[in-house]
SETITI-633827 format. One record per atom (N, C-alpha, C): residue in one letter; x, z, y. Coordinates in pm, whole numbers, padded with zeros to 5 digits, always signed. Layout:
REM residues N
aXZY/...
***
This chain:
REM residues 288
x+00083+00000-00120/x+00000+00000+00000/x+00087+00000+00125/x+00193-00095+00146/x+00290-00057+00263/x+00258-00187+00325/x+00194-00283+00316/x+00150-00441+00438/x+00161-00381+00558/x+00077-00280+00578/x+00094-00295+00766/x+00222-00336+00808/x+00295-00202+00745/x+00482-00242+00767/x+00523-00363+00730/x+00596-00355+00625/x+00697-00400+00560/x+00632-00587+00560/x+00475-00617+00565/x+00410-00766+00552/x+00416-00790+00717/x+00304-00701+00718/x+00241-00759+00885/x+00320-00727+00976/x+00379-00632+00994/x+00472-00594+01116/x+00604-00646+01162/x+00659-00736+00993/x+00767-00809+00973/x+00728-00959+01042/x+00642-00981+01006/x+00601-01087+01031/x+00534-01097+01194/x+00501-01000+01261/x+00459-01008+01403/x+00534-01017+01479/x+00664-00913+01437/x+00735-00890+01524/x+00832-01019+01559/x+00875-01065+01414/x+00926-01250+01420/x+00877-01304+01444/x+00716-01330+01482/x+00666-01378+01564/x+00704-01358+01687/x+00671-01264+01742/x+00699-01225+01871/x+00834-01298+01947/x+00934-01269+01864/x+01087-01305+01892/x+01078-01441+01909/x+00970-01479+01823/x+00978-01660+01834/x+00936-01678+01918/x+00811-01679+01986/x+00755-01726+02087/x+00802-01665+02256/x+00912-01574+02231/x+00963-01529+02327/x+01087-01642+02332/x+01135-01658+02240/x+01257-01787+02235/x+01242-01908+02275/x+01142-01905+02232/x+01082-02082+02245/x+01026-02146+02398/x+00987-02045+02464/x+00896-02028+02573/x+00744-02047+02586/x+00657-02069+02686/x+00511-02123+02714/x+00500-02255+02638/x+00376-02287+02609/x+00345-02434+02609/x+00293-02492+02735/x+00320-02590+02766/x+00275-02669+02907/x+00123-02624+02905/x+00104-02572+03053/x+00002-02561+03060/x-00055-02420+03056/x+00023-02342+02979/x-00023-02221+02954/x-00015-02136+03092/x-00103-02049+03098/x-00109-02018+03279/x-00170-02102+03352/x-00212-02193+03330/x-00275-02280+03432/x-00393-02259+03420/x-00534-02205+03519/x-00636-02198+03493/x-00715-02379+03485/x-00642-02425+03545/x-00703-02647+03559/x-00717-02666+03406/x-00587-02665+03355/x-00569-02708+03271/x-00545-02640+03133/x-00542-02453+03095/x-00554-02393+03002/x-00663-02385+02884/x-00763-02515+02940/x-00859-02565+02824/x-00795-02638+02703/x-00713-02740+02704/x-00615-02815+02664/x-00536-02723+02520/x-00490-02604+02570/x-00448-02544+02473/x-00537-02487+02344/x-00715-02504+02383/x-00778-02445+02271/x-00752-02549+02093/x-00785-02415+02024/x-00795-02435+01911/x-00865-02579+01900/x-00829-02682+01786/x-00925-02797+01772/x-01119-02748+01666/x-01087-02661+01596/x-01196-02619+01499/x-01179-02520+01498/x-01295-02407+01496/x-01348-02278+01509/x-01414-02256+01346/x-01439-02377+01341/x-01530-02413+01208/x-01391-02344+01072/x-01287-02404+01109/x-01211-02450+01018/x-01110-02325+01018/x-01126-02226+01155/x-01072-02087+01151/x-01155-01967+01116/x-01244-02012+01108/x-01330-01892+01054/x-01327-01919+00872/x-01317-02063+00832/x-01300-02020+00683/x-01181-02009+00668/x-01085-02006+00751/x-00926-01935+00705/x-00935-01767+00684/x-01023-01737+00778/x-01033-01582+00840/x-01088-01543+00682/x-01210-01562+00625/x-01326-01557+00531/x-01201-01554+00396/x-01112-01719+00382/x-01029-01688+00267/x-00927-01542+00232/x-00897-01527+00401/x-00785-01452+00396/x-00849-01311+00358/x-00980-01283+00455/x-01053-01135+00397/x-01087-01156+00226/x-01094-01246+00137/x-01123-01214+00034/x-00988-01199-00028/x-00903-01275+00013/x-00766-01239-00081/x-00710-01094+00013/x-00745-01032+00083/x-00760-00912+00100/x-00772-00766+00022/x-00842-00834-00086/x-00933-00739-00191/x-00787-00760-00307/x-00749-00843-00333/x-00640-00872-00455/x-00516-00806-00388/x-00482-00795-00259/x-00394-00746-00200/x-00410-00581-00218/x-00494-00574-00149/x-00538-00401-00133/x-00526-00327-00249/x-00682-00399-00308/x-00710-00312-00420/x-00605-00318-00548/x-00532-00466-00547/x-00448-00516-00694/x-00342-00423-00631/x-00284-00325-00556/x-00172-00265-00552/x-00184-00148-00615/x-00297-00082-00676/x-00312-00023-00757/x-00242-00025-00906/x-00205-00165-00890/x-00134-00221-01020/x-00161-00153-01164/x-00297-00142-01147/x-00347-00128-01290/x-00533-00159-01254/x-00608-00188-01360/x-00748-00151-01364/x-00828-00091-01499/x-00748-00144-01620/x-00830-00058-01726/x-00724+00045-01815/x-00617+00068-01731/x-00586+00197-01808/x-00566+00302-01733/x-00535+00434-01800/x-00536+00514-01668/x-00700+00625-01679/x-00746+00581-01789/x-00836+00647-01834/x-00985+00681-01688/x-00957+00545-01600/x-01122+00519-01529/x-00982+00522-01412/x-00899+00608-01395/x-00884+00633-01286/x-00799+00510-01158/x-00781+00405-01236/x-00674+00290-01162/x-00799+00222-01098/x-00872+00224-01222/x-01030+00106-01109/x-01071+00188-01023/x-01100+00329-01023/x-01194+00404-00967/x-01119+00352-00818/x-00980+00355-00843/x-00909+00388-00655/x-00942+00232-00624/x-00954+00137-00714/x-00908+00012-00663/x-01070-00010-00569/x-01153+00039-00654/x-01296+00031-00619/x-01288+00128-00467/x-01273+00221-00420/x-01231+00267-00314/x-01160+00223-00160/x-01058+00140-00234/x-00952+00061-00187/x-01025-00033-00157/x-01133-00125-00198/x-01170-00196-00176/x-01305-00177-00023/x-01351-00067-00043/x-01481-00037+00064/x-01401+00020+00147/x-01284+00110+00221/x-01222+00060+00294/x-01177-00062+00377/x-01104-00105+00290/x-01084-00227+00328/x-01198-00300+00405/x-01329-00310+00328/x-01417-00401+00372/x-01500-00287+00535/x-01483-00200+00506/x-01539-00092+00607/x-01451-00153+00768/x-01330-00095+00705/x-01233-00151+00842/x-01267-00277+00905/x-01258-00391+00841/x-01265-00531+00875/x-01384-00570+00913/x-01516-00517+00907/x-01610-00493+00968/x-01585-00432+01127/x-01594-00298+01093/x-01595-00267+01229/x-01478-00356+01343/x-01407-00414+01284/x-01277-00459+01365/x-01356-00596+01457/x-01439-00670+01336/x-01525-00715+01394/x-01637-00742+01493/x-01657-00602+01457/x-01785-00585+01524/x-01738-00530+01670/x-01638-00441+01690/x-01585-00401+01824/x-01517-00531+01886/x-01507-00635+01845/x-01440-00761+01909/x-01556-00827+01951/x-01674-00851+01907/x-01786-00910+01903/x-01781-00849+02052/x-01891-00703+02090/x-01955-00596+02142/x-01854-00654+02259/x-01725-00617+02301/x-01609-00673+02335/x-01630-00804+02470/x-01666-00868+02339/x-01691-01056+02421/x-01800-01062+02451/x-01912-00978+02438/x-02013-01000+02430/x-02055-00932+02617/x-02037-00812+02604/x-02037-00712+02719/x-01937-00764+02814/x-01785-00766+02808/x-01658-00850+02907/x-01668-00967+02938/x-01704-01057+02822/x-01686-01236+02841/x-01837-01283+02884/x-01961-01177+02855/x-02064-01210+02861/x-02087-01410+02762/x-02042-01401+02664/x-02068-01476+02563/x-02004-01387+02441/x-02070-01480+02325/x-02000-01432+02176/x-01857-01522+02187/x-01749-01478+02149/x-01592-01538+02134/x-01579-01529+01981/x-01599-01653+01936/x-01556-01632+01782/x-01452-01647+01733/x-01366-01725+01827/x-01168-01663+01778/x-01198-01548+01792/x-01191-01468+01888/x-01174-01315+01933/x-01230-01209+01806/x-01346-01254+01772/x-01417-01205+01668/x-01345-01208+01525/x-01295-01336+01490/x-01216-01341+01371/x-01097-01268+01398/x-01022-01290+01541/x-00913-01164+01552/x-00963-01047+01474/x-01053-01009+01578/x-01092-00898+01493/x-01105-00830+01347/x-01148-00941+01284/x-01166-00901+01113/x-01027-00913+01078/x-00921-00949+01123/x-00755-00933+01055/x-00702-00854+01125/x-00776-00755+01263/x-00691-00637+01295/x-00739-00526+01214/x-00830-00539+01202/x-00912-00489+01090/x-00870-00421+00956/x-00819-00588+00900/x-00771-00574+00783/x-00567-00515+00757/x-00584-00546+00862/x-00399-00525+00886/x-00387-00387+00904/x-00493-00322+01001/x-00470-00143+01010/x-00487-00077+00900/x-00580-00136+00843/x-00660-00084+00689/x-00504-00097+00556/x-00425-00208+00580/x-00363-00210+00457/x-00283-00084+00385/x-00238-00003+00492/x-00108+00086+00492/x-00218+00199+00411/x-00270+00239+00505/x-00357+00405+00463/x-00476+00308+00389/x-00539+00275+00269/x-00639+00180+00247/x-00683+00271+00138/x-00570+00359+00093/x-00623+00437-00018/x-00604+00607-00021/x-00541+00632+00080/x-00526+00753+00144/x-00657+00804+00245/x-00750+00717+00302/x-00848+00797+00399/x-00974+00767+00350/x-01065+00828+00440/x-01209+00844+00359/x-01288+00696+00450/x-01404+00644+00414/x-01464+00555+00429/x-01485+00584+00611/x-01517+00659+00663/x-01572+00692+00797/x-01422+00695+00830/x-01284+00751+00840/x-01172+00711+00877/x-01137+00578+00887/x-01194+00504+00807/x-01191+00323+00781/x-01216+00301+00891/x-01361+00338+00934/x-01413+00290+01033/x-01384+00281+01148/x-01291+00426+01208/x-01224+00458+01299/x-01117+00371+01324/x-01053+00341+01222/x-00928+00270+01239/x-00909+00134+01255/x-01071+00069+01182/x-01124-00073+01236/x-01128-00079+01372/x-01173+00022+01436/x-01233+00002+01571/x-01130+00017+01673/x-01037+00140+01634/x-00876+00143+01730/x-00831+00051+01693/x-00793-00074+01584/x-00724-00149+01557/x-00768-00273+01646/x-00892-00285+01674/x-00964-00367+01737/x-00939-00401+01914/x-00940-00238+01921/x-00865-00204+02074/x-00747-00232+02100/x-00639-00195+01992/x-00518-00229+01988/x-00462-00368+02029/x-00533-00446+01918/x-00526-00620+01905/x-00599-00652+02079/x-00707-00589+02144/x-00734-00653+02261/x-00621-00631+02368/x-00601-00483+02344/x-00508-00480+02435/x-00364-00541+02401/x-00289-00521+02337/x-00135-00622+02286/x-00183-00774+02339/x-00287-00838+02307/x-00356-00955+02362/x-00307-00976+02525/x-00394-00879+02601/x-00356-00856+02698/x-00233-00864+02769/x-00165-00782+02709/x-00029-00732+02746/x+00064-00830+02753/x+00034-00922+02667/x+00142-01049+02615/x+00087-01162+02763/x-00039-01164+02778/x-00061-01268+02918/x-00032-01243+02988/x+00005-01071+03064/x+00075-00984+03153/x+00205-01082+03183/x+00230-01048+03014/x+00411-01085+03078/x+00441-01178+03032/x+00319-01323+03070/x+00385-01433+03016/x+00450-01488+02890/x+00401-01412+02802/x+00476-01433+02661/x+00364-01537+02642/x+00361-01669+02570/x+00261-01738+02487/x+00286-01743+02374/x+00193-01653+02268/x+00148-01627+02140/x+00026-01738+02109/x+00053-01828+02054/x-00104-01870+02051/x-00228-01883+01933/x-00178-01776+01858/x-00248-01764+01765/x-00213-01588+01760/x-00163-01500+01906/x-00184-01402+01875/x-00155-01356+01759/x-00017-01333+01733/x+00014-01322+01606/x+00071-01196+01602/x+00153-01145+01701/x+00189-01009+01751/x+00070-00919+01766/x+00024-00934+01876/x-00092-00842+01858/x-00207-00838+01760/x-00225-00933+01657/x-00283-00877+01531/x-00225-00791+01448/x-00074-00887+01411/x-00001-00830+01303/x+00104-00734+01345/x+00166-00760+01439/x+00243-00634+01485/x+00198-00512+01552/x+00116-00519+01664/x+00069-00411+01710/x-00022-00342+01644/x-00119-00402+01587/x-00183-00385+01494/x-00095-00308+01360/x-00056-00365+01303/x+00087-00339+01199/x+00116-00200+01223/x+00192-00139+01356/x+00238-00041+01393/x+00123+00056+01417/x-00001+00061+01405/x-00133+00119+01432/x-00195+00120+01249/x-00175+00056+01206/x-00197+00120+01079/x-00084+00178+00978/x+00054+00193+01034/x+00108+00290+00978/x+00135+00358+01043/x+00094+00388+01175/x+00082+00523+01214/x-00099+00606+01162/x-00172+00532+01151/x-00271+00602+01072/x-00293+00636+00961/x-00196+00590+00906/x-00171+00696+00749/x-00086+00830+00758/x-00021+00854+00875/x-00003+01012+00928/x-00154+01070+01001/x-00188+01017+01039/x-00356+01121+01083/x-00435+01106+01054/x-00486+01017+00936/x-00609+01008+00885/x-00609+01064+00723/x-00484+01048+00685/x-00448+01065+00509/x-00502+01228+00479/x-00601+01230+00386/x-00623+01369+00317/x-00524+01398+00159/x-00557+01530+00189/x-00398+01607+00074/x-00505+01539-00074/x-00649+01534-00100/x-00759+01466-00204/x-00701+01340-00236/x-00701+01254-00109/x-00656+01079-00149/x-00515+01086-00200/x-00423+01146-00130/x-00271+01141-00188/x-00292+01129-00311/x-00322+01279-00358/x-00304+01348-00493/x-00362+01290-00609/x-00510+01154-00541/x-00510+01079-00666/x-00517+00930-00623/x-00410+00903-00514/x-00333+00790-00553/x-00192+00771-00605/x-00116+00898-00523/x+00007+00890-00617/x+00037+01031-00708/x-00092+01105-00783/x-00011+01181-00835/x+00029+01347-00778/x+00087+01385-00670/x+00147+01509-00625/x+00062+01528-00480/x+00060+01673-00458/x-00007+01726-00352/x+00122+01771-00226/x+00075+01804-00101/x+00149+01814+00006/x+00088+01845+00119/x+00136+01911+00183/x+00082+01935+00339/x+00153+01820+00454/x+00187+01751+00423/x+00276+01651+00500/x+00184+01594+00652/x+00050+01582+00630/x-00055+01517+00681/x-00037+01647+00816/x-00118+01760+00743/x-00126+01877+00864/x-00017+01916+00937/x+00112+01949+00869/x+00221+02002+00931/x+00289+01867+01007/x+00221+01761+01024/x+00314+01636+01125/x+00419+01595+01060/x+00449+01628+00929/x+00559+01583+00882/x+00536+01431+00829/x+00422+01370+00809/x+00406+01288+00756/x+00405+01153+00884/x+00365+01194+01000/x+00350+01099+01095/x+00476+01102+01211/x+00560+01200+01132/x+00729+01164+01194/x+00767+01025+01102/x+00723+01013+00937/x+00810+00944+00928/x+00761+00825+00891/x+00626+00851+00955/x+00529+00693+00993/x+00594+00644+01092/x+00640+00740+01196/x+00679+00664+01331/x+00828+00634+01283/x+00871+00683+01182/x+01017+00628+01195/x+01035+00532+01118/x+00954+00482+01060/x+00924+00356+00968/x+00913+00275+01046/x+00806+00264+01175/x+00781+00197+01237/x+00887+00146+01362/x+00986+00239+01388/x+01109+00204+01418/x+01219+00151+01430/x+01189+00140+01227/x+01306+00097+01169/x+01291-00067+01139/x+01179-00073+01099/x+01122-00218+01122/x+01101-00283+01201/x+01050-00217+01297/x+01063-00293+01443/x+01211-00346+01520/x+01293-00251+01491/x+01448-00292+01511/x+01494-00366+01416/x+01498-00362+01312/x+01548-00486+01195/x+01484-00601+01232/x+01360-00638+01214/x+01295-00734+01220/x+01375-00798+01338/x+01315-00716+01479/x+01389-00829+01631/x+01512-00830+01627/x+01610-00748+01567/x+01753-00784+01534/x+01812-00898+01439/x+01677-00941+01333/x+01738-01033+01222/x+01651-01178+01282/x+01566-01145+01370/x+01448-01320+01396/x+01550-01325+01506/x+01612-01227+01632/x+01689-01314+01734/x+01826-01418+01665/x+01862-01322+01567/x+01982-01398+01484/x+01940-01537+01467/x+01851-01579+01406/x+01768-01709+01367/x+01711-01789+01534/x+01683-01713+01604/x+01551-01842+01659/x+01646-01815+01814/x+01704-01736+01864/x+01778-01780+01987/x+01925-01920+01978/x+01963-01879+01861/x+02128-02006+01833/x+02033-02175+01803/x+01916-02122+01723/x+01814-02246+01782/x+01764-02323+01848/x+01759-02259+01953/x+01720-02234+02090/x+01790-02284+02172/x+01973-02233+02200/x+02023-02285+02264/x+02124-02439+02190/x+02052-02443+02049/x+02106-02593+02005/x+02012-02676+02045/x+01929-02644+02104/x+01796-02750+02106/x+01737-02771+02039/x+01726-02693+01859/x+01676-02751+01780/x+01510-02648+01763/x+01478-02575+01829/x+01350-02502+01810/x+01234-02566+01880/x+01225-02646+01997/x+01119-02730+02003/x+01130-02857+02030/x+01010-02907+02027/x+00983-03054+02018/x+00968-03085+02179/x+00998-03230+02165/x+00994-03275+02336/x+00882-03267+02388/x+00858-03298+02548/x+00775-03282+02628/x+00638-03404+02587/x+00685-03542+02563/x+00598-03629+02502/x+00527-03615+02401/x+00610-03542+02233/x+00562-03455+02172/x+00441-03364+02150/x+00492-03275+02247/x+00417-03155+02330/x+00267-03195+02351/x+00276-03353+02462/x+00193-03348+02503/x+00095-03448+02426/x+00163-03503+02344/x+00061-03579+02188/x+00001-03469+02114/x+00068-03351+02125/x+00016-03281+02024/x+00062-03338+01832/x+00137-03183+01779/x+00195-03244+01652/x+00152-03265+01545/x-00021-03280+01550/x-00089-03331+01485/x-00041-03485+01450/x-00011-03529+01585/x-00026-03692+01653/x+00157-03734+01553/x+00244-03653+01610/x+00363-03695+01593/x+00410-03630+01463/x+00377-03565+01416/x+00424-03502+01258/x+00329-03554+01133/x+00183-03577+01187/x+00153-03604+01070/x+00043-03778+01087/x+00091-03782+01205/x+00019-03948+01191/x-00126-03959+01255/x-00194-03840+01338/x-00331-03802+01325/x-00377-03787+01456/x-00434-03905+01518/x-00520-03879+01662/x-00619-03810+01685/x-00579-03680+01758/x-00619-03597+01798/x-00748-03608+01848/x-00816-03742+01903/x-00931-03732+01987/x-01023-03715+01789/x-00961-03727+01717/x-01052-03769+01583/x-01083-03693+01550/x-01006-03564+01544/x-01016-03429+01485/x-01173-03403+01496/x-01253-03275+01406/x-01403-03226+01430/x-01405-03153+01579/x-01322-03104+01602/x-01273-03006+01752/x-01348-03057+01834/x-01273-03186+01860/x-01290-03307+01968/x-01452-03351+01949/x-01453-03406+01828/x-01633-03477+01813/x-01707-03388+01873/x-01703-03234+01831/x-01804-03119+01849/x-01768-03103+02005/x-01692-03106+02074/x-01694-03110+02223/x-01742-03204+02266/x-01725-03322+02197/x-01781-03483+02310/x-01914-03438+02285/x-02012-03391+02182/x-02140-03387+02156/x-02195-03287+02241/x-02110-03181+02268/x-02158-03063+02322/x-02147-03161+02472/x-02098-03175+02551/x-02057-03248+02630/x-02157-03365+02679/x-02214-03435+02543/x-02313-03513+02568/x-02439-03464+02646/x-02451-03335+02529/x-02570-03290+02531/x-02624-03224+02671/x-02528-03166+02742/x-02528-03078+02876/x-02541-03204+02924/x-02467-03305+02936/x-02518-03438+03049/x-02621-03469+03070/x-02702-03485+02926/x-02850-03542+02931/x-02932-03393+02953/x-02929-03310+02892/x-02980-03179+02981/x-02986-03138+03101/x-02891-03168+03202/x-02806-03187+03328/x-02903-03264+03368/x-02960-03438+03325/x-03012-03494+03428/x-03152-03473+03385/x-03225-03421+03247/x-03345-03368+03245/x-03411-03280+03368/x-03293-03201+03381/x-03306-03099+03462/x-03322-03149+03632/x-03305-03220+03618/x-03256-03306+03786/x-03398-03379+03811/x-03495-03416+03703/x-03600-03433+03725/x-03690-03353+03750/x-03679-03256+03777/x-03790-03139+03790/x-03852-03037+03713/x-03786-03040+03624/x-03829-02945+03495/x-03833-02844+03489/x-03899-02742+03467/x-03876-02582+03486/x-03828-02546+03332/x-03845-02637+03268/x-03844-02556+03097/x-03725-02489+03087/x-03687-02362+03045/x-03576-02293+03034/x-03553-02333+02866/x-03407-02323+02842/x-03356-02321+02687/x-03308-02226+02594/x-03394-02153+02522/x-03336-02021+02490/x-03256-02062+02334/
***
């Protein structure tokens, strides 16, 4: 049960380093033109989100690394492990929703799928150490977490564009620090076996935070090794023409206006035009 760390946090934080190396994509910061950078399919990220929450369950619960021996007790946790899991990634959801809904005054369904993988990323570490209503808690700070790291990164100009830090890293570092304050001496004792006061006496969330330390410094010490000598060979991005084909166009042969992204905007697009001049005739009919 160690993903937050040792998966997600490894992986955010080399994110992070990368997209700090690499710089902005054209455009980014520009309110004219920061449409340009959206996702092409929403369609096609929400069943990434959907695959990834179900192989979630093989992750979580299969670290149990057993189910029929163990005399009930390997399924019982995996079965546990599992409504967690699904508890968290819910609420992670649902506070991203509430979120866009109340702030953006629309539903944001990137934002929303953020959500179900901050969700699932806080949940991995403690997944079998806390009780179902702790799940929930930690869906919902994880949720906060991911908005704010979000935030923080447009602050200072970093472009993440798939937000990969603030899911998996900040996030990352928020669910192994919640296996020091949420873990009961009950879950330990029958996931691994031995009892402890580690939880109450703070001993346990010293060496959450020093985990989280240690990884966080390895990680940006071993991705600058890699992606800055890149960087200054020229070999980490693609040219400005490139860039602005988009590497759909230049890596794999594929005009971009073709993509579903594009169709579902020209249609949406259509549709407000001819609505637009319905409306210009005098119509009171509202569209709910």
């Amino acid at each position: 049960f160690a993903g937050s760390g040792v998966v997600h946090m490894t992986g955010g934080f080399a994110g992070l380093v990368g997209a700090i190396a690499i710089g902005p994509r054209k455009y980014f910061g520009n309110p004219d033109m920061e449409h340009k950078l959206n996702g092409h399919s929403d369609l096609l990220a929400a069943l990434g989100v959907l695959i990834l929450w179900m192989g979630w369950y093989g992750f979580n619960a299969g670290s149990t690394l057993g189910a029929g021996s163990g005399q009930g007790t390997y399924i019982n946790l995996a079965a546990k492990v599992a409504v967690t899991t699904t508890i968290s990634a819910a609420f992670g959801a649902i506070s991203c929703m509430l979120y866009s809904r109340i702030f953006l005054h629309h539903f944001n369904l990137p934002m929303c799928l953020n959500g179900v993988l901050a969700g699932l990323v806080s949940i991995t570490a403690p997944c079998a150490t806390v009780e179902p209503w702790a799940a929930m808690m930690i869906g919902i700070i994880g949720a906060g977490v991911y908005l704010c790291a979000s935030k923080l990164l447009k602050i200072c100009k970093v472009d993440d564009p798939l937000d990969a830090w603030p899911v998996h890293g900040a996030c990352g570092v928020w669910g192994v620090l919640s296996n020091g304050i949420f873990a009961t001496q009950s879950n330990i004792s029958r996931t691994y076996g031995f009892q402890n006061n580690a939880v109450e006496s703070g001993n346990q969330f010293r060496n959450q935070f020093i985990g989280v330390l240690v990884i966080a410094s390895w990680v940006t010490f071993t991705s600058s090794l890699v992606f800055f000598p890149l960087k200054f060979s020229g070999l980490l991005r693609v040219t400005e023409e490139e860039e602005e084909a988009g590497l759909d166009a230049s890596e794999h042969g594929k005009d971009k206006s073709s993509d579903d992204g594009n169709l579902e905007m020209n249609y949406v697009g259509e549709r407000e035009k001819k609505m637009s001049q319905f409306g210009d005739k005098g119509s009171t009919t509202n569209n709910v």
